[in-house]
Kinemage of the C-alpha trace (Angstrom):
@kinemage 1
@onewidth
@group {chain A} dominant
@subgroup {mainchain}
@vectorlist {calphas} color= white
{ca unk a 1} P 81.860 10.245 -82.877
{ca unk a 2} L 81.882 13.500 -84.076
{ca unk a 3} L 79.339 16.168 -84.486
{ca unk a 4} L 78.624 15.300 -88.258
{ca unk a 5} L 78.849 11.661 -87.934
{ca unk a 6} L 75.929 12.223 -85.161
{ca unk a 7} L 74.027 14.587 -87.058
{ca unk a 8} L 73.678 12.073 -90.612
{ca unk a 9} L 72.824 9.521 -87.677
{ca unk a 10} L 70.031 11.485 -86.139
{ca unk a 11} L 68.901 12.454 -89.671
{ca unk a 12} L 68.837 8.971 -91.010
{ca unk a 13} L 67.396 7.572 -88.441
{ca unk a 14} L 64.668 10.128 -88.710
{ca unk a 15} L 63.840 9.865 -92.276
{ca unk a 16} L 63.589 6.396 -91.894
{ca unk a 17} L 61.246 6.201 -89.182
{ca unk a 18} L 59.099 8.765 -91.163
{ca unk a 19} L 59.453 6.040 -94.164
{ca unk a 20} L 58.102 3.393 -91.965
{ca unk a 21} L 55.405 5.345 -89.997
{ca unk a 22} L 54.163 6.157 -94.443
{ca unk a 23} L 54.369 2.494 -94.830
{ca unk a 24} L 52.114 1.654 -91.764
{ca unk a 25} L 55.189 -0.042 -89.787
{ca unk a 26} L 53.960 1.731 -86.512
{ca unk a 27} L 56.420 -0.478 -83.885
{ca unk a 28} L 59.418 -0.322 -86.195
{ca unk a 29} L 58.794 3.760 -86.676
{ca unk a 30} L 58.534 4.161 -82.889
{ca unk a 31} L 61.795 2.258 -82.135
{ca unk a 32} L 63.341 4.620 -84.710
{ca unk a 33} L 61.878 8.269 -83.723
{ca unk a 34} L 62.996 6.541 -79.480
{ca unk a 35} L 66.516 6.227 -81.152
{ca unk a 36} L 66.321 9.348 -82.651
{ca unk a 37} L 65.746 11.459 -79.459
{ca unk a 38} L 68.165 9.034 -77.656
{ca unk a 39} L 71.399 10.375 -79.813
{ca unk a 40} L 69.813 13.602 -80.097
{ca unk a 41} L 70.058 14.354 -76.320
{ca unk a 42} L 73.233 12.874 -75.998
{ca unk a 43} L 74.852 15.021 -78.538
{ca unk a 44} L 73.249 18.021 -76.542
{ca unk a 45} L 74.095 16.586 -73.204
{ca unk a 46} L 77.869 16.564 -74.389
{ca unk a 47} L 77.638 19.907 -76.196
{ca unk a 48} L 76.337 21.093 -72.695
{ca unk a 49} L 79.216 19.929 -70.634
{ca unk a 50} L 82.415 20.942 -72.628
């Protein structure tokens, strides 16, 4: 995946747990701001190593 494919990811997945934490879905909005930092890191863990 590359770098802009990850980055529309991360800010997708964002927005969208922002939507749910509005709409009171507190689990769902945690699952999605956990996925969030997941790819996050990973995209700076392989920036890190090249």
């Amino acid at each position: 995946m590359n770098e802009f494919k990850k980055d529309v990811l991360v800010g997708t997945l964002f927005i969208a747990g922002i939507w749910n934490f509005v709409s009171g879905l507190f689990v769902i909005s945690t699952v999605l701001f956990a996925a969030t930092s997941m790819f996050s890191n990973i995209s700076l863990n392989t920036q890190a190593s090249r």
